[in-house]
Backbone as JSON Lines, residues from 0, in Angstrom:
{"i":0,"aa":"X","n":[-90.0,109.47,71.53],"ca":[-88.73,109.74,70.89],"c":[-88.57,108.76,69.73]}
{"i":1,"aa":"X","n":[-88.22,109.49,68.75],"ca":[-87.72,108.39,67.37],"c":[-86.64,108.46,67.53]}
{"i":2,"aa":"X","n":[-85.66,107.02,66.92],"ca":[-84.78,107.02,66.29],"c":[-83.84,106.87,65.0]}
{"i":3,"aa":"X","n":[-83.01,106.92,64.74],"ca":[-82.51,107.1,63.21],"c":[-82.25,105.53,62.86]}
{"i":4,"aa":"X","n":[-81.36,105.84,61.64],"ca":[-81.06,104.59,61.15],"c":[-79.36,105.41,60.81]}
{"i":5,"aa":"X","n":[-78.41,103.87,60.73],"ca":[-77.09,104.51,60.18],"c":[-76.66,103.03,59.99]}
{"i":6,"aa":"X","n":[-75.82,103.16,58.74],"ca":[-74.64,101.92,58.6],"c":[-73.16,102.25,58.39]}
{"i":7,"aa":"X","n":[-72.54,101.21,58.79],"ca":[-71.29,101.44,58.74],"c":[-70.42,100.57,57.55]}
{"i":8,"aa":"X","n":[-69.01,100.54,57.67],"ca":[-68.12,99.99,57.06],"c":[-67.49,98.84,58.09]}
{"i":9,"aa":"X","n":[-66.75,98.1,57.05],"ca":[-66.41,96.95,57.86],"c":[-65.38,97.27,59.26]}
{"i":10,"aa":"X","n":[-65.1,98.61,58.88],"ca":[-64.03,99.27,59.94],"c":[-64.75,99.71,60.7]}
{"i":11,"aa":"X","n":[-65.67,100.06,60.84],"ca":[-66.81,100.88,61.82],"c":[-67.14,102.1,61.12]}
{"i":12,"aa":"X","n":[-66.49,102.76,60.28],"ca":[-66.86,103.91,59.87],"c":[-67.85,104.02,59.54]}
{"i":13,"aa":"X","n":[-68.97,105.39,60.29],"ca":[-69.75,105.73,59.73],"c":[-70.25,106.17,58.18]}
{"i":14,"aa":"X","n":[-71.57,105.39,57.03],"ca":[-71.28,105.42,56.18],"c":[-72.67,106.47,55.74]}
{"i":15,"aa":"X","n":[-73.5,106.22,57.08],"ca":[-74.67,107.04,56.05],"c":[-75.01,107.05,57.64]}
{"i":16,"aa":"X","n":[-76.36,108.24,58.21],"ca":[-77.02,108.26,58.88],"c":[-78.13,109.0,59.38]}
{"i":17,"aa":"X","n":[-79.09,108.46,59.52],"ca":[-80.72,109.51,59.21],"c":[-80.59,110.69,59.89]}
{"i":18,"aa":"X","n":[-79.6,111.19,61.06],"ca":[-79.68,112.21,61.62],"c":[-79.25,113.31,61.06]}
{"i":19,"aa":"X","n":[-78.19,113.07,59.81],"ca":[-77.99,114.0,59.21],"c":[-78.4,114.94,58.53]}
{"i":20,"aa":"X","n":[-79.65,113.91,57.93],"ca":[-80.6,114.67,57.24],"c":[-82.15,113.28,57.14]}
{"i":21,"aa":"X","n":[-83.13,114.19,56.2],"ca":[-84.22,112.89,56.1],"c":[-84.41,112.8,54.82]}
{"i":22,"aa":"X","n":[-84.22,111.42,54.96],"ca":[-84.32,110.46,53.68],"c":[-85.96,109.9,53.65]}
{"i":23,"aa":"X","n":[-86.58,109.84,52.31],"ca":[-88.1,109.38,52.36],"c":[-87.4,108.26,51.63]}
{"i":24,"aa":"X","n":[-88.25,107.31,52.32],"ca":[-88.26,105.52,51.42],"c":[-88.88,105.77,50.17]}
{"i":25,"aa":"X","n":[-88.69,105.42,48.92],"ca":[-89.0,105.7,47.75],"c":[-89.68,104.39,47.46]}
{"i":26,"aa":"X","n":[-89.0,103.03,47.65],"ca":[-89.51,101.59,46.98],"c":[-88.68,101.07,47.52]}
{"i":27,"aa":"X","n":[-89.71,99.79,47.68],"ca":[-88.54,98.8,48.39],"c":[-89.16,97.46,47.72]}
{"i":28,"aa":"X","n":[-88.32,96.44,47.25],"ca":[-88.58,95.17,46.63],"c":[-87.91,94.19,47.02]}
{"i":29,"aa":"X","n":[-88.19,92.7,46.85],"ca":[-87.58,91.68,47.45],"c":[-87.36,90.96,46.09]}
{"i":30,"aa":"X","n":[-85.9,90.83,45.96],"ca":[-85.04,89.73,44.87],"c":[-85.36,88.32,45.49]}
{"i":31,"aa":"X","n":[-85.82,87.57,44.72],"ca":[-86.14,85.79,45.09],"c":[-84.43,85.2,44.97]}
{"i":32,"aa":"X","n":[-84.27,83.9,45.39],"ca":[-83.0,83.7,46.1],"c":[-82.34,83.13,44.22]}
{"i":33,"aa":"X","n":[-81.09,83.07,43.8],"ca":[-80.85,82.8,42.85],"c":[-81.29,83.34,41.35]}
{"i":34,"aa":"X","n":[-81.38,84.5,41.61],"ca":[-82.3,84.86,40.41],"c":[-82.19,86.44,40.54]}
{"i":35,"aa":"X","n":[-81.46,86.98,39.04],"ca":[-81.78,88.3,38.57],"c":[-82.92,88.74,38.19]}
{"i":36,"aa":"X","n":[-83.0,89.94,38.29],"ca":[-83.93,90.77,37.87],"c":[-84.03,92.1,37.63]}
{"i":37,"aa":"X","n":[-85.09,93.27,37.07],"ca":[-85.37,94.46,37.06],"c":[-86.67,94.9,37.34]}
{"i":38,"aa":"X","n":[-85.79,95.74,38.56],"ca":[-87.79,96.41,39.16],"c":[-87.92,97.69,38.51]}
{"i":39,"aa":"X","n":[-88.93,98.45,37.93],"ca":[-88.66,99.15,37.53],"c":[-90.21,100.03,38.17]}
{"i":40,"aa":"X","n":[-90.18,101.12,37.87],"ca":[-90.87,102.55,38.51],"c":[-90.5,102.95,40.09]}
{"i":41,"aa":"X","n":[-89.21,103.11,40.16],"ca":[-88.77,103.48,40.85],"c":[-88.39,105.12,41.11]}
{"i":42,"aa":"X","n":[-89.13,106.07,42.02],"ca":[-89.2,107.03,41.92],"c":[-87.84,107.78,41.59]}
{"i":43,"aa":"X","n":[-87.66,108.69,40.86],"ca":[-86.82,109.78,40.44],"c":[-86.43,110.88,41.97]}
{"i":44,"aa":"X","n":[-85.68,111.14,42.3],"ca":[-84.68,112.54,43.08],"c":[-83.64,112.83,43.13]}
{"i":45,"aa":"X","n":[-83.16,114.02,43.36],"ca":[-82.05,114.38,43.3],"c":[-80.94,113.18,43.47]}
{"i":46,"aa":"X","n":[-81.18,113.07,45.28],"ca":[-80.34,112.31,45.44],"c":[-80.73,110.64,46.24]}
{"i":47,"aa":"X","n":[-80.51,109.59,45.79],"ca":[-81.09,108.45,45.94],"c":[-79.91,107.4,46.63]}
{"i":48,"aa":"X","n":[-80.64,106.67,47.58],"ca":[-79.58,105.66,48.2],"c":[-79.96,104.18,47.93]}
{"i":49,"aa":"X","n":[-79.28,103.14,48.09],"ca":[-80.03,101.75,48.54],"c":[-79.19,101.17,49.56]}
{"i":50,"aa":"X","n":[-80.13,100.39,49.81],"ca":[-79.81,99.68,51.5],"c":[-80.38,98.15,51.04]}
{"i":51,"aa":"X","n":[-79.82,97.2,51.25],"ca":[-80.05,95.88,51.13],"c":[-79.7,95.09,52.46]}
{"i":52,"aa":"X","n":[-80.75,94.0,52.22],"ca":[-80.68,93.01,53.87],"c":[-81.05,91.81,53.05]}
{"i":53,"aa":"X","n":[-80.06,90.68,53.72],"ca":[-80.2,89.51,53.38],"c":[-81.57,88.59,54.22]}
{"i":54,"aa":"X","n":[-82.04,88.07,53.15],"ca":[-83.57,87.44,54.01],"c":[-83.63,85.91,54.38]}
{"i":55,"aa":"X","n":[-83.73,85.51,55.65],"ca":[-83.33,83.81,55.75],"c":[-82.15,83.67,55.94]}
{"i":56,"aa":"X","n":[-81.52,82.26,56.53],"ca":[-80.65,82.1,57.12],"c":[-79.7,81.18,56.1]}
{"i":57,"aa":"X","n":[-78.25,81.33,56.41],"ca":[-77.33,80.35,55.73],"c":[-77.07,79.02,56.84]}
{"i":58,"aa":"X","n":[-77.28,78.04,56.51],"ca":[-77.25,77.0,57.39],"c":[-75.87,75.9,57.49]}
{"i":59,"aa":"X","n":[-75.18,75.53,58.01],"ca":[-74.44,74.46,58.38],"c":[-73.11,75.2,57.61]}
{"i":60,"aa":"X","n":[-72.42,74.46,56.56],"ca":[-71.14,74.69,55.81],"c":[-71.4,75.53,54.18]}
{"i":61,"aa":"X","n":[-72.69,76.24,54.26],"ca":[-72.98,76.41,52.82],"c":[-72.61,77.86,52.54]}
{"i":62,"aa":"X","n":[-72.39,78.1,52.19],"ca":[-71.63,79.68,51.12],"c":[-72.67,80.25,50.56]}
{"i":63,"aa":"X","n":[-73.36,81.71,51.39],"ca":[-74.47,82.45,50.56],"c":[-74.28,83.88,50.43]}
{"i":64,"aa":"X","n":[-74.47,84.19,49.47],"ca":[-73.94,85.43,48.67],"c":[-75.62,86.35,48.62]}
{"i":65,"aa":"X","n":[-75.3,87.75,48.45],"ca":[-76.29,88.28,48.25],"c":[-76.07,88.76,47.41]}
{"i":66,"aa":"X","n":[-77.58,89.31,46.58],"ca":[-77.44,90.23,45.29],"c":[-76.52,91.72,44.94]}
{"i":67,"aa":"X","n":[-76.45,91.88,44.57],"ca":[-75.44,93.11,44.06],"c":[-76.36,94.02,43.21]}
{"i":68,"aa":"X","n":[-76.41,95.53,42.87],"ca":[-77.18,96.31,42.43],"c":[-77.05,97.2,41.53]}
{"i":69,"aa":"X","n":[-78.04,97.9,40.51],"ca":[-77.55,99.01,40.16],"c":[-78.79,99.59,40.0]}
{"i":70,"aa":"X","n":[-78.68,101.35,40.36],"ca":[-79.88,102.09,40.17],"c":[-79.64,102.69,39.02]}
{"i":71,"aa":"X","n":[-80.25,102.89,37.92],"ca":[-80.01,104.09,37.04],"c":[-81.86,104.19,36.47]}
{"i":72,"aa":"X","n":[-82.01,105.82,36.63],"ca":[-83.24,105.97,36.38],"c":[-84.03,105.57,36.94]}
{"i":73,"aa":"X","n":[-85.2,104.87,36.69],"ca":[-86.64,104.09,37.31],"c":[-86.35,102.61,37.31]}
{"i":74,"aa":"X","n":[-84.81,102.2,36.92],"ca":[-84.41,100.95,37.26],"c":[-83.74,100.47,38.03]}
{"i":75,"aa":"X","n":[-84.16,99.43,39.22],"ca":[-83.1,98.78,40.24],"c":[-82.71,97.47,39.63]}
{"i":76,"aa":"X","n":[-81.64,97.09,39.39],"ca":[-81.21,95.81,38.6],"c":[-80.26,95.67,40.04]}
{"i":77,"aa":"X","n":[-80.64,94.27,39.92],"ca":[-80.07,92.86,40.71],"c":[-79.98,92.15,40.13]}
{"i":78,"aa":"X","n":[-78.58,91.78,40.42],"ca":[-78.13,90.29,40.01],"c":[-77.81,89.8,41.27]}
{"i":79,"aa":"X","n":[-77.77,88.1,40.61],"ca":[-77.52,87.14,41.71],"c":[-76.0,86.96,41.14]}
{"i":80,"aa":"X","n":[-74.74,86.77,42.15],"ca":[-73.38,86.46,41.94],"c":[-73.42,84.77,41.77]}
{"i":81,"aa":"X","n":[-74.33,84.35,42.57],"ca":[-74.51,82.73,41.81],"c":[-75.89,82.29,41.63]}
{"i":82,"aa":"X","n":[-75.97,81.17,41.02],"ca":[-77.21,80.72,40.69],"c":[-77.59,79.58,41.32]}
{"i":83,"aa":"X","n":[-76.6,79.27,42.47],"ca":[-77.02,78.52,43.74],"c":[-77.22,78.86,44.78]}
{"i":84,"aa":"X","n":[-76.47,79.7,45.59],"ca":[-76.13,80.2,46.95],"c":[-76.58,80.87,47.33]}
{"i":85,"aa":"X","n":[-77.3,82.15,46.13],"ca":[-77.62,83.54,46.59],"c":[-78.53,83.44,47.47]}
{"i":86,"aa":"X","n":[-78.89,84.26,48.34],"ca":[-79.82,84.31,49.16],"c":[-81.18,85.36,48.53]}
{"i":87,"aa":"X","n":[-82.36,85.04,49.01],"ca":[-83.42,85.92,48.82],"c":[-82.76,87.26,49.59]}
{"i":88,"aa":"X","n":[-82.8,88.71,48.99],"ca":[-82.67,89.4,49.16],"c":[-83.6,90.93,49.24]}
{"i":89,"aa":"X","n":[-83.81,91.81,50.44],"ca":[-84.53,93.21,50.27],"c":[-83.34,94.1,49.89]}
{"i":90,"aa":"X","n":[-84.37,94.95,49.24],"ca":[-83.9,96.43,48.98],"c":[-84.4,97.53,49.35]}
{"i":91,"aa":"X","n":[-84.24,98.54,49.94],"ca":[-85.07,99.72,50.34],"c":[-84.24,100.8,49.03]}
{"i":92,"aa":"X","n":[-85.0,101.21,48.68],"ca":[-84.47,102.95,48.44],"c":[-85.05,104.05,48.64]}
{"i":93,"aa":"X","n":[-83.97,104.66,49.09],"ca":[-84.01,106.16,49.9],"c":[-83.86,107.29,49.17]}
{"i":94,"aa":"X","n":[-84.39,108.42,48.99],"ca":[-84.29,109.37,48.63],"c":[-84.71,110.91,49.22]}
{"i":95,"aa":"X","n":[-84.24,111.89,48.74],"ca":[-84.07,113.7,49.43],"c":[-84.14,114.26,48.39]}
């Protein structure tokens, strides 16, 4: 038996979930911690998602932020919200 994948909202609401339909992983890249960038050849489809996970741990009293995104075209742009705190960050994207 497989199972799906799904995320929610901070309320619980369901926000996305593989049972609904199937999503193929398109690209997935890892943002280094503090630091923007652009990945680019990122496959083209109709319809495209991203999913991000923070990588490594925040330790003791310190404040860590993760990257923030934008897809347009064959480009995933990340930025870092600071240029101290951010954490190394993944990205998956999904597409149908």
């Amino acid at each position: 038996m497989t199972y799906g994948f799904e995320t929610r909202d901070s309320n619980d609401n369901l926000l996305y979930s593989s049972a609904d339909s199937t999503w193929t992983l398109l690209y997935s890249a890892t943002a280094s911690a503090n630091t923007s960038q652009t990945f680019t050849g990122v496959p083209l489809m109709t319809t495209r998602t991203v999913t991000r996970a923070m990588i490594g741990e925040i330790t003791g009293d310190k404040e860590g932020y993760i990257h923030t995104f934008s897809l347009s075209g064959s480009n995933l742009t990340v930025t870092a919200p600071s240029s101290t705190d951010t954490i190394e960050t993944f990205f998956a994207v999904y597409g149908k």
